[in-house]
C-alpha positions in Angstrom: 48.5 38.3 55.5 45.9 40.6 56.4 47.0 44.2 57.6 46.9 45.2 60.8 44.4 48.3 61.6 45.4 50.2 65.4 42.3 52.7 65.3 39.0 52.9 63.0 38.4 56.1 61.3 35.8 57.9 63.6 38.3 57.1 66.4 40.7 60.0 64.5 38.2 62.1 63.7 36.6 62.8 66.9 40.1 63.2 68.5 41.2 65.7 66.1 38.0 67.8 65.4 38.4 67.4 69.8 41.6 69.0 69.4 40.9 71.3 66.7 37.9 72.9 68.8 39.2 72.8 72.5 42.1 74.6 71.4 40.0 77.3 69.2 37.6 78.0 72.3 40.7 78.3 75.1 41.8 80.6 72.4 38.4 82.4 72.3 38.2 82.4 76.2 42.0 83.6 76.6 40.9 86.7 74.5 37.6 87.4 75.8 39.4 87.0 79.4 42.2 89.3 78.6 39.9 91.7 76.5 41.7 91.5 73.4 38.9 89.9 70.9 38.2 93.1 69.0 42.5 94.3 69.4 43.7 90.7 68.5 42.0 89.7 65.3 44.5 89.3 63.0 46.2 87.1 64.9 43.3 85.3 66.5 42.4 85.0 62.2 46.1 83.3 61.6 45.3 81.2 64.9 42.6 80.0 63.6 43.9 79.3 60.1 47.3 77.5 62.1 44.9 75.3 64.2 42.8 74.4 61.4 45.8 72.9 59.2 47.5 71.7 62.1 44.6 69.1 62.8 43.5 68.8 59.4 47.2 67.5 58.5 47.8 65.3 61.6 44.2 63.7 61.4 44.9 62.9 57.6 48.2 61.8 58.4 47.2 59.6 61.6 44.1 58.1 59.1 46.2 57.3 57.1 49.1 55.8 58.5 46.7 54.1 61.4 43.6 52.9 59.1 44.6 52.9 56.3 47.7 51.5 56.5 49.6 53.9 55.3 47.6 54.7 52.1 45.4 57.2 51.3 44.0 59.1 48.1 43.2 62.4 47.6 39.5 62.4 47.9 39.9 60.0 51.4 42.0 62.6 52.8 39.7 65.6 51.4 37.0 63.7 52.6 38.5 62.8 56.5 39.8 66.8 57.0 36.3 67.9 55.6 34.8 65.6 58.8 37.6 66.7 60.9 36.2 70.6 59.8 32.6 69.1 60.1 32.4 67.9 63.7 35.1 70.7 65.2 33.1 73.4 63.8 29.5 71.8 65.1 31.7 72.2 69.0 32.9 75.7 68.4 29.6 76.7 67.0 27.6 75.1 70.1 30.0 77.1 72.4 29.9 80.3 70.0 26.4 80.3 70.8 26.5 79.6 74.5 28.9 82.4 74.4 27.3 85.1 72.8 23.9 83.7 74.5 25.2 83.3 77.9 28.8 84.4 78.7 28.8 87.9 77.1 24.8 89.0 75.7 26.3 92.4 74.7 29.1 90.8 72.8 27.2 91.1 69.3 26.4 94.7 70.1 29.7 95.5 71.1 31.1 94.4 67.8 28.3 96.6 66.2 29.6 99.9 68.4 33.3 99.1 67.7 32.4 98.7 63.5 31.0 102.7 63.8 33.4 103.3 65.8 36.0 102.4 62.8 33.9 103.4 60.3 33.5 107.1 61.6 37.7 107.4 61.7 37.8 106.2 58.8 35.4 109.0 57.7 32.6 107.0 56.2 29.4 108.7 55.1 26.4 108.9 57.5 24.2 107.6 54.9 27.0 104.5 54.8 27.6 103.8 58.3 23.9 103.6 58.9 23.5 101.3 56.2 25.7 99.2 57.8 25.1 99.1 61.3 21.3 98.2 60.3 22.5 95.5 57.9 24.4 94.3 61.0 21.7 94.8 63.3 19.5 92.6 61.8 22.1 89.6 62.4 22.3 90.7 66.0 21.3 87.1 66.8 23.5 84.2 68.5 22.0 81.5 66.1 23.3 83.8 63.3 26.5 84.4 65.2 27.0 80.6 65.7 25.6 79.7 62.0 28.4 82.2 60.4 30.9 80.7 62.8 29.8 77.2 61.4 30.3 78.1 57.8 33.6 80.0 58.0 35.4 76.8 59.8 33.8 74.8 56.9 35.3 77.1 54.3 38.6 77.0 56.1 38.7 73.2 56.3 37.7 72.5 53.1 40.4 74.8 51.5 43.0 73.4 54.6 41.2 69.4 53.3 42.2 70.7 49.4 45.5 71.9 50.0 46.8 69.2 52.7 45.7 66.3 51.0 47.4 66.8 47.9 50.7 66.9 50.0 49.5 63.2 51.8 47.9 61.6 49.5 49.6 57.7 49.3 48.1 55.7 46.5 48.7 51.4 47.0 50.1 50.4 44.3 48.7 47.5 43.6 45.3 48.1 45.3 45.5 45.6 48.0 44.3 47.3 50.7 41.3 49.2 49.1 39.1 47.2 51.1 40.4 49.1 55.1 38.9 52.6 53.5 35.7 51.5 54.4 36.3 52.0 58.0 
């Protein structure tokens, strides 16, 4: 008897990575409406990390209790949270760049004047803060802004894909349904 399959792979990653950035930008959007990006970002960091395991588990768990029929090994689930990560991040990095582009233009310079700002109380040198603030200068570009973005989701679901799928991970034991990974 073949198994029944309710939903194909890409079906679970696209809703998940959907999730996974709808609810990271209406977290963005929240604190840029409120004004608390630059007084929030610890939690807005744990957000992020919270959001990021949250669909990275339920998106391995739904693959594999929906494709693959309630099996999965270790490098499918690293594999399905790292495309989870994958498309999420390619959405929050297109609207990181509308944002920063469009929404707010002086938002990168903003985070520039509020990094002096903490470096003089802190009571950095002048040769240091300078050093800085031109390092950061030079990055004062959305595509840089949205590229970073990109590659610190991807770090975060990659080490949320590492972690999670250890804990999911279902191996068949007698192989039988080997054949529904290839979804």
């Amino acid at each position: 008897m073949e198994p029944q399959v309710t939903a194909n792979k890409w079906q679970i990653i696209i809703k998940f990575s959907l999730i996974y950035a709808l609810i990271t930008i209406a977290l963005n959007l929240i604190l840029y409406i409120l004004d608390l990006q630059n007084k929030m970002s610890v939690f807005s960091s744990i957000a992020l990390i919270v959001i990021t395991l949250g669909s990275v588990y339920f998106g391995i768990l739904s693959s594999r209790d929906n494709v693959m029929n309630g099996f999965i090994t270790y490098g499918q689930g690293v594999s399905t949270g790292m495309l989870i990560s994958l498309v999420a991040a390619l959405i929050v990095s297109v609207y990181s760049f509308v944002f920063a582009t469009f929404i707010d233009p002086d938002f990168m310079q903003n985070i520039i004047n509020q990094a002096k700002r903490d470096m003089i109380e802190k009571g950095e040198s002048e040769e240091a803060i300078e050093m800085a603030i031109g390092m950061m200068s030079k990055m004062n570009k959305p595509w840089i802004f949205a590229l970073m973005g990109l590659l610190g989701q991807l770090f975060y679901g990659l080490i949320a894909s590492l972690i999670i799928s250890n804990f999911t991970k279902r191996i068949d034991p007698d192989g039988s349904y080997n054949s529904l990974s290839e979804n």
